[in-house]
C-alpha positions as CSV (number, residue, x, y, z in Angstrom):
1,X,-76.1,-29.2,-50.2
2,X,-73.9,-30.8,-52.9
3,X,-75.5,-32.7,-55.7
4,X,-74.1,-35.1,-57.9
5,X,-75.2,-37.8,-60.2
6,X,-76.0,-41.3,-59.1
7,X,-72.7,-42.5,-61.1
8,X,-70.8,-40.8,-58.3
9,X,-72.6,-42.3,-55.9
10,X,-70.4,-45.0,-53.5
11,X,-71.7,-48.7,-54.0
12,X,-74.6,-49.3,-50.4
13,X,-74.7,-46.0,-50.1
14,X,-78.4,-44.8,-48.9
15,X,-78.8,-41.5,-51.2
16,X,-81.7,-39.2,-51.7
17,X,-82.7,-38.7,-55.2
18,X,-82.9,-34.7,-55.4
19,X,-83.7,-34.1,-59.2
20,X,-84.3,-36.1,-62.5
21,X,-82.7,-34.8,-65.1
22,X,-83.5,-34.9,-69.0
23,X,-86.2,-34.6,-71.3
24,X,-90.0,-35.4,-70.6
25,X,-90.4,-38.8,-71.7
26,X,-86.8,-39.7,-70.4
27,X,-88.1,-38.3,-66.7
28,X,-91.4,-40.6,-67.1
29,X,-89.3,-43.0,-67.6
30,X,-87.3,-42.8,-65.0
31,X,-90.1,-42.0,-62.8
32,X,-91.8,-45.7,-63.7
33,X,-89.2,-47.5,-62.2
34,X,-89.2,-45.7,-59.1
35,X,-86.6,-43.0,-59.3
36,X,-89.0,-40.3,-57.8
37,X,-87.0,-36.7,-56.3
38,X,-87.4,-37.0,-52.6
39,X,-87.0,-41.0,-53.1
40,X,-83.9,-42.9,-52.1
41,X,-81.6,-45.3,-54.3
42,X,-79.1,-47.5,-53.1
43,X,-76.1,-48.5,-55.5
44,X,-75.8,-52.4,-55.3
45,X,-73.1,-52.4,-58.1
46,X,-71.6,-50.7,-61.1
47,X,-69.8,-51.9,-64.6
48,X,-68.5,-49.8,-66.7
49,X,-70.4,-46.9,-65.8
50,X,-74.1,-49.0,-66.2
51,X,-74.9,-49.8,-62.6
52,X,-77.6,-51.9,-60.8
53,X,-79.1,-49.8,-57.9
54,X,-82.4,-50.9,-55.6
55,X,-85.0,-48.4,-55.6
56,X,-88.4,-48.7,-53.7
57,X,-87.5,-52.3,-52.9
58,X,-86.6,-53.5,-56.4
59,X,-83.3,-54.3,-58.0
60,X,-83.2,-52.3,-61.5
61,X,-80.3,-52.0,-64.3
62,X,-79.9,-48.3,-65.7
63,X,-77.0,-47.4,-68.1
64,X,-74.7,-44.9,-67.5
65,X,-76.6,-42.2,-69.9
66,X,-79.8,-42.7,-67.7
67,X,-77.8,-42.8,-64.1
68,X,-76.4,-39.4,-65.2
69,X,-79.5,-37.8,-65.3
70,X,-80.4,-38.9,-61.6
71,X,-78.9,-35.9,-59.4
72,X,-78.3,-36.9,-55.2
């Protein structure tokens, strides 16, 4: 099982979100806007490392910083 952070992920790409990385409040966070381990995240497009992904049917806008933190 390879695993990789979402920035590595190809753009429509259906990927399984395996582990949140970071500290507490950062995984809270993260967890609020749906990125949940055993979730899936679909990259809709990237710039400059900040990409816009749809997770549990919403489009959200996480920087590259954040993005690294979500392991597929």
């Amino acid at each position: 099982m390879n695993i990789m952070p979402l920035t590595m992920a190809r753009l429509g790409e259906v990927n399984l979100i395996k582990k949140i990385g970071g500290k507490d409040n950062t995984r809270k966070f993260l967890a609020t806007l749906g990125f949940v381990v055993g979730g899936t995240v679909i990259v809709i497009s990237e710039f400059s490392g900040n990409l816009i992904v749809n997770v549990k049917n919403s489009r959200v806008a996480i920087n590259k910083e954040m993005a690294t933190k979500i392991m597929i």
